[in-house]
C-alpha positions as CSV (number, residue, x, y, z in Angstrom):
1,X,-59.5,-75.5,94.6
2,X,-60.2,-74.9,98.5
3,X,-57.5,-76.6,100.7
4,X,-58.4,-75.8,104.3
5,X,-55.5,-75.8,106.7
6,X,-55.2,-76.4,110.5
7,X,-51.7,-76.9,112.3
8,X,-50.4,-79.5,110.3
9,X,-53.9,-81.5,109.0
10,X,-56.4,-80.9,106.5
11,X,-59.7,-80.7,107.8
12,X,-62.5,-83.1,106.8
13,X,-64.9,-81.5,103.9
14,X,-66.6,-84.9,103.2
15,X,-69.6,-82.8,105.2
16,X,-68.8,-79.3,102.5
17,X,-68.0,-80.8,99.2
18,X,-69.5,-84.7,97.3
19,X,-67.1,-86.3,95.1
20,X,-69.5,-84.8,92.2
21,X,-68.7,-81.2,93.1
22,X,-64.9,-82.7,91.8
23,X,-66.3,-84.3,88.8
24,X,-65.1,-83.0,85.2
25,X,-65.1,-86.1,83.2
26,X,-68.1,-87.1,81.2
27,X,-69.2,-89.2,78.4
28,X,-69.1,-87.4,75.0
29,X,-71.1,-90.3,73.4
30,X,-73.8,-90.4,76.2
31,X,-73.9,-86.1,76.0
32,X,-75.8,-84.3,74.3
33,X,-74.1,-81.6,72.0
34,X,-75.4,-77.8,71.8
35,X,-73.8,-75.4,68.9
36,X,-74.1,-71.9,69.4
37,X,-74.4,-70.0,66.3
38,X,-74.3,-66.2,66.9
39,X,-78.0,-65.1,66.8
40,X,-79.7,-69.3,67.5
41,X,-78.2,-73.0,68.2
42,X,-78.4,-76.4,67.3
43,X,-79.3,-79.3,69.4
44,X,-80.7,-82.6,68.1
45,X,-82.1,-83.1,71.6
46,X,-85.8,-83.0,72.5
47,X,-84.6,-82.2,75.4
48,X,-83.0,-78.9,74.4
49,X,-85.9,-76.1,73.4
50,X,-84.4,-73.3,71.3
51,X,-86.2,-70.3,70.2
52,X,-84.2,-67.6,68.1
53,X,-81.3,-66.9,71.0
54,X,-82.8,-69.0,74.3
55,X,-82.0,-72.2,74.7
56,X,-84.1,-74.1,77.5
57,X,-82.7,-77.5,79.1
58,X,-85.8,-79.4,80.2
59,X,-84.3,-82.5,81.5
60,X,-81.4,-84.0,83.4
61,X,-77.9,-85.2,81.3
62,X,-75.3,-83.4,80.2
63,X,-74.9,-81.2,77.6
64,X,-71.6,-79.6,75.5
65,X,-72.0,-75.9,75.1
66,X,-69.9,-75.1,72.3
67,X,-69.6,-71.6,69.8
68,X,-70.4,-68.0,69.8
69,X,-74.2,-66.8,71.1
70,X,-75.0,-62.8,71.1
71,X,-77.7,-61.7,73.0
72,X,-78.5,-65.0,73.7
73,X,-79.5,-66.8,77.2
74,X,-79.1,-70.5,78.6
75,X,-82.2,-71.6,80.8
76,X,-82.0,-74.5,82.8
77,X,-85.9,-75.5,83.7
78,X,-85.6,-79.4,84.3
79,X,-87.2,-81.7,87.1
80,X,-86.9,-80.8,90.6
81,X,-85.0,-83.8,90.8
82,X,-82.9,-83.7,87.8
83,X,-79.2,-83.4,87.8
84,X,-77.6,-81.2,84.9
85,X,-74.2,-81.3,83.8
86,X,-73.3,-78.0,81.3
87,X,-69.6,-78.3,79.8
88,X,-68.4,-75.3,78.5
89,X,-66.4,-75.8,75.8
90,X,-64.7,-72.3,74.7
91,X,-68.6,-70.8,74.8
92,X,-68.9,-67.0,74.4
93,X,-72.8,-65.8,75.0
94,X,-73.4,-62.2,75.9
95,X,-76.9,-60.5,76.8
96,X,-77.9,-57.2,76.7
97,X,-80.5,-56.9,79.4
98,X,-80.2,-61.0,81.3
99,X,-78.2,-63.7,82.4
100,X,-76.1,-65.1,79.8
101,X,-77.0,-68.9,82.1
102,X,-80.0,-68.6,84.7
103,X,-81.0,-72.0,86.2
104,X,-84.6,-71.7,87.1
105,X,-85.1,-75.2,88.0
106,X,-82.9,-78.6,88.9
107,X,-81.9,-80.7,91.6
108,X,-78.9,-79.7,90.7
109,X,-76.3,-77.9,88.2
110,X,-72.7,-78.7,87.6
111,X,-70.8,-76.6,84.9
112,X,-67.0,-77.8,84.3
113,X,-64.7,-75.6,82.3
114,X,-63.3,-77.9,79.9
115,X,-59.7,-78.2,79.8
116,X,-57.7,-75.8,77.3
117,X,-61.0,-73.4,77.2
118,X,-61.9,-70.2,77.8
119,X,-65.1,-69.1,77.9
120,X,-66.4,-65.6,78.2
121,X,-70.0,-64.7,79.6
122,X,-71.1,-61.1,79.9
123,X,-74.3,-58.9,80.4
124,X,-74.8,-55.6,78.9
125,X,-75.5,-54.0,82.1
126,X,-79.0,-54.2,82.5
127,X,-80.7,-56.3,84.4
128,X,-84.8,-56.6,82.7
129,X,-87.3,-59.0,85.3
130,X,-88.2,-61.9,83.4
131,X,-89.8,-63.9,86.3
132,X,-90.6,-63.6,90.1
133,X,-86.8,-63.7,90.8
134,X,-84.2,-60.4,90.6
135,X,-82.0,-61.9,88.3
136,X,-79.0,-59.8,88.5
137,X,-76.3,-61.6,88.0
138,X,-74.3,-63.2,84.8
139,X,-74.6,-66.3,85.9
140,X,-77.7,-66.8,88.2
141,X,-79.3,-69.8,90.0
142,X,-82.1,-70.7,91.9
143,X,-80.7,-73.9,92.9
144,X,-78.0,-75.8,93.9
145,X,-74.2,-74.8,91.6
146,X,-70.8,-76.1,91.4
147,X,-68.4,-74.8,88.7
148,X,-65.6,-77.3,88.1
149,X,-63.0,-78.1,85.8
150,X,-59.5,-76.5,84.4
151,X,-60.6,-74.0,82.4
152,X,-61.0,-70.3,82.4
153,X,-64.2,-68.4,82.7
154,X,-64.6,-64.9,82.1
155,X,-67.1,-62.5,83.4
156,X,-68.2,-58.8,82.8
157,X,-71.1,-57.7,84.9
158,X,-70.6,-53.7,84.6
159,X,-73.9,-53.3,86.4
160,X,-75.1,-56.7,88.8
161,X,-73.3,-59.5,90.2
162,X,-70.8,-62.1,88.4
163,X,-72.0,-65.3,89.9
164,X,-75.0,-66.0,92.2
165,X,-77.0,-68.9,93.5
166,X,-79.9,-68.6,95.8
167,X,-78.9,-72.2,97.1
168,X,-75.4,-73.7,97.7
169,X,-72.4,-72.1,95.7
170,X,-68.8,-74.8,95.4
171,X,-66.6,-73.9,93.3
172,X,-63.5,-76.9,93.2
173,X,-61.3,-76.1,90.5
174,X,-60.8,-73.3,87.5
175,X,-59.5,-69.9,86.6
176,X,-61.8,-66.9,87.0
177,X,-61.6,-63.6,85.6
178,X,-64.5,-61.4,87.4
179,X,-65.4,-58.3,86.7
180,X,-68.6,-57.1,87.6
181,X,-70.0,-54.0,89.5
């Protein structure tokens, strides 16, 4: 959490941070749930695109991330206008030559660390193109981020970045453990 200080008042951030950027809690009956199961996932959505280990979010909501993916990759590619929520909820997804979660597309992109979880993302340490962008980075956006919540994420980038975003980057609450090159 950012507390700026001067003398003895706390600045206005109303102009830095929305009242989204602090919002963790969500709906679980309105969500929509997304099982990570080593080497694929499960999603009842058709909304949620999964081929072998890639899971592609096509539209706004929000989605529980749950479970163990290896090699694996989360794409966000909704509306330019949609707003997507990802909880993690004790997730662990590595990839060998990626982004364990690149969002290519939203309005938007909250992820909240849900409270009581730790959740471990982690590249190989290679970095392969897979679009026009240099994605380098374990977690990597092209728009818009705010990581929220109690939790604990993990990160090992032995050979890019740990978190990027090509747009706005708020991060309001959390435990990180970083390591990246």
């Amino acid at each position: 959490l950012l507390v700026i200080w001067c003398s003895s008042n706390i600045l206005d951030t109303s102009d830095i941070f929305s009242p989204e950027d602090f919002q963790t809690n969500y709906d679980e009956d309105k969500s929509t749930f997304i099982q990570l199961n080593i080497d694929t996932a499960f999603s009842d959505s058709k909304m949620v695109k999964i081929s072998g280990n890639t899971i592609t979010i096509t539209y706004k909501g929000t989605y529980i991330l749950f479970g163990n993916l290896g090699d694996g990759m989360i794409i966000v590619d909704a509306g330019k206008k949609d707003r997507v929520h990802l909880i993690l909820d004790n997730v662990h997804i590595s990839n060998k030559t990626s982004s364990p979660i690149y969002i290519k597309q939203s309005e938007k992109v909250f992820i909240t660390l849900k409270d009581n979880s730790t959740n471990t993302l982690s590249n190989g340490g290679t970095f392969i193109t897979i679009d026009e962008s240099n994605i380098d980075a374990v977690i990597f956006s092209k728009e818009d981020l705010t990581i929220n919540g109690t939790g604990t994420l993990k990160i090992n980038s032995p050979e890019g970045h740990g978190i990027v975003s090509k747009d706005s980057l708020i991060l309001t609450g959390g435990t990180y453990e970083i390591i990246s090159k």
